[in-house]
VOPAGU-2260 file (C-alpha; in pm, 1 decimal, decimal comma):
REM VOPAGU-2260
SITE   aa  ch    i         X         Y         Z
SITE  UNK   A    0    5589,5   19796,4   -6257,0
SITE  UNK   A    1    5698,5   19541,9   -6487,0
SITE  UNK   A    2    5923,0   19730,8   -6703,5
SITE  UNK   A    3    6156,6   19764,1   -6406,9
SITE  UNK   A    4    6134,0   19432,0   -6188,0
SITE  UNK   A    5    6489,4   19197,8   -6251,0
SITE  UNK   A    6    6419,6   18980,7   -6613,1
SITE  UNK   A    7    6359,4   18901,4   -6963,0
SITE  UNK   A    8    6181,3   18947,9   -7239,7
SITE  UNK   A    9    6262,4   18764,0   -7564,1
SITE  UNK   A   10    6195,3   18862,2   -7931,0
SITE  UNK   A   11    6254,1   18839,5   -8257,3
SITE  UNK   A   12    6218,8   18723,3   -8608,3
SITE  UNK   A   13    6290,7   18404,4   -8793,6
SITE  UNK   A   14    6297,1   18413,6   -9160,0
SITE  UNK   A   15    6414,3   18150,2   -9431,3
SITE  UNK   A   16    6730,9   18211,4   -9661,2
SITE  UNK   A   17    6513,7   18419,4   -9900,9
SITE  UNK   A   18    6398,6   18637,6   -9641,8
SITE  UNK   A   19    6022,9   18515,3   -9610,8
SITE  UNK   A   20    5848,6   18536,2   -9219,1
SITE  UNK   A   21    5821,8   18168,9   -9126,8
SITE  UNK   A   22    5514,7   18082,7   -8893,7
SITE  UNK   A   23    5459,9   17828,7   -8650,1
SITE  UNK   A   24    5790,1   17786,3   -8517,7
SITE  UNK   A   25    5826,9   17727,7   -8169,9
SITE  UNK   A   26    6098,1   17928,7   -7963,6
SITE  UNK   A   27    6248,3   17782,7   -7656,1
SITE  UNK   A   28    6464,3   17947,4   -7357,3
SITE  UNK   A   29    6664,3   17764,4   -7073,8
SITE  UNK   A   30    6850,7   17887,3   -6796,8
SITE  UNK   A   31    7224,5   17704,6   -6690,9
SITE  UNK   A   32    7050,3   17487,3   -6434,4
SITE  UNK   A   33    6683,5   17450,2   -6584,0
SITE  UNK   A   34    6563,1   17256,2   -6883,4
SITE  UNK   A   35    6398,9   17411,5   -7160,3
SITE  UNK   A   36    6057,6   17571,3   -7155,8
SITE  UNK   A   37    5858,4   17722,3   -7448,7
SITE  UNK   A   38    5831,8   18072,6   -7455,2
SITE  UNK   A   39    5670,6   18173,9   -7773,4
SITE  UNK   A   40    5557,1   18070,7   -8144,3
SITE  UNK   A   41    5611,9   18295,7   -8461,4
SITE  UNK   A   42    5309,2   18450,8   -8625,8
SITE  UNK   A   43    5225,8   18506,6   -9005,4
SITE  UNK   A   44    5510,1   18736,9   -9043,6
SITE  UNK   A   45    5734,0   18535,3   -8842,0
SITE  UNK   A   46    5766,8   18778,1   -8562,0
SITE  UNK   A   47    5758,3   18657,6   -8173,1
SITE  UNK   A   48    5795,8   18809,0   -7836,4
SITE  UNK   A   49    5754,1   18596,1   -7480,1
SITE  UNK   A   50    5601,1   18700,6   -7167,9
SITE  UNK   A   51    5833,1   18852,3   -6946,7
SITE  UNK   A   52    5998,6   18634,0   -6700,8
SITE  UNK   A   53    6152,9   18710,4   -6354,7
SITE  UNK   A   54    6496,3   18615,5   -6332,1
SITE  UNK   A   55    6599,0   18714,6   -5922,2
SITE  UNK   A   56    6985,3   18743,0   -6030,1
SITE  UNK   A   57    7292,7   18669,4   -6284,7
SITE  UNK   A   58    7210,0   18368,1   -6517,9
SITE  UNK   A   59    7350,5   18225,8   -6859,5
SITE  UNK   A   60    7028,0   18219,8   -7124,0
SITE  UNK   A   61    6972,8   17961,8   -7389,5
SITE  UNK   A   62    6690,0   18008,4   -7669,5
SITE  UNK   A   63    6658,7   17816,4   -7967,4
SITE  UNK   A   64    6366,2   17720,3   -8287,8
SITE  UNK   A   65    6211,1   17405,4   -8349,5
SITE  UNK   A   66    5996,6   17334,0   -8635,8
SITE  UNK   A   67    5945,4   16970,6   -8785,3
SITE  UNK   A   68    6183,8   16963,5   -9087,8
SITE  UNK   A   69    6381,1   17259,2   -9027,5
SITE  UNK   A   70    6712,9   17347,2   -8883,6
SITE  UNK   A   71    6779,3   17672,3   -8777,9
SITE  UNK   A   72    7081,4   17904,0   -8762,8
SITE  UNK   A   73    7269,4   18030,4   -8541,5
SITE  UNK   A   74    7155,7   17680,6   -8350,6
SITE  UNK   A   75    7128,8   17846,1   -8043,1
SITE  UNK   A   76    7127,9   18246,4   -7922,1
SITE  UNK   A   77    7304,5   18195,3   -7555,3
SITE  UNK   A   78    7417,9   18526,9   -7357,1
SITE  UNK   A   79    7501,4   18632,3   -7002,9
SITE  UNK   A   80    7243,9   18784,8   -6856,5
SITE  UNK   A   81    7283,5   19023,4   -6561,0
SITE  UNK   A   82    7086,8   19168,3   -6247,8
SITE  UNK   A   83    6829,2   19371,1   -6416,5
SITE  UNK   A   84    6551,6   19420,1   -6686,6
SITE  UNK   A   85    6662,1   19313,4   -7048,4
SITE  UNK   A   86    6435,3   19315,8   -7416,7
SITE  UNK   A   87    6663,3   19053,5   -7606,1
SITE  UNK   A   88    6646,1   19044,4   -7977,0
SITE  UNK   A   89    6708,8   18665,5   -8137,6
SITE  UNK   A   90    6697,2   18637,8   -8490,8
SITE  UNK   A   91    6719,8   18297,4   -8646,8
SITE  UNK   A   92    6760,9   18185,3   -9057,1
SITE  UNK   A   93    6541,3   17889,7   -9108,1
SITE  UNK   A   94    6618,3   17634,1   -9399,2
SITE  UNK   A   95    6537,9   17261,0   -9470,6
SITE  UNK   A   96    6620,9   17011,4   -9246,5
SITE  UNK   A   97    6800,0   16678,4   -9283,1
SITE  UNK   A   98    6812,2   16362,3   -9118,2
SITE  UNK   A   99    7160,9   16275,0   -8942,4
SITE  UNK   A  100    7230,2   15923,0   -8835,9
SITE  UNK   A  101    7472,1   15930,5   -8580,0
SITE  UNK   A  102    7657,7   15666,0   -8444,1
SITE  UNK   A  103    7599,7   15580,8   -8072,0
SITE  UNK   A  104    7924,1   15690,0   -7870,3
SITE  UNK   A  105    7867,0   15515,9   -7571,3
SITE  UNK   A  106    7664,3   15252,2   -7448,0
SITE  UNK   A  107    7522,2   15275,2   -7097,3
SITE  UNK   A  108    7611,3   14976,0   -6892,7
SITE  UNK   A  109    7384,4   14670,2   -6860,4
């Protein structure tokens, strides 16, 4: 059965400063050596859960939120996880975003 193969399941809520659900956010996870998929999107009351995904052994997790216009904190939720099944909760605070203009540290070479 699912509930016991070796993975993860990822859920949680995302809510702004004044504690309202905030919809249509898109949650992302990444593993150490992969790049980042999508894994769910928040409903009306800003709940959401993935699928459950197989992960065969030890691996460091990465999931974050992205909606236009907002930032979201924590800016990240990053754990160890371990041979095994896991339910992760992720909570993130959503508030406006802001545009940064960030000078370019280094140049690539011509």
């Amino acid at each position: 059965s699912t509930t016991s193969a070796p993975g993860l399941v990822v859920y949680g809520s995302i809510r702004s400063s004044t504690g309202n659900a905030v919809e249509d956010v898109t949650v992302f996870r990444s593993y150490a050596a992969y790049p980042g998929a999508q894994v769910a999107v928040t409903d009306k009351s800003g709940y959401y859960q993935s699928d459950f995904y197989a992960i065969p052994g030890d691996e460091m997790i990465t999931v974050w939120a992205e909606r236009s216009g907002m930032v979201f904190q924590p800016p990240t939720c990053s754990w160890r996880h371990y041979y095994g099944y896991e339910m992760k909760e992720c909570n993130f605070i959503a508030g406006p975003g802001r545009s940064y203009y960030l000078p370019i540290l280094s140049k690539s070479p011509r």
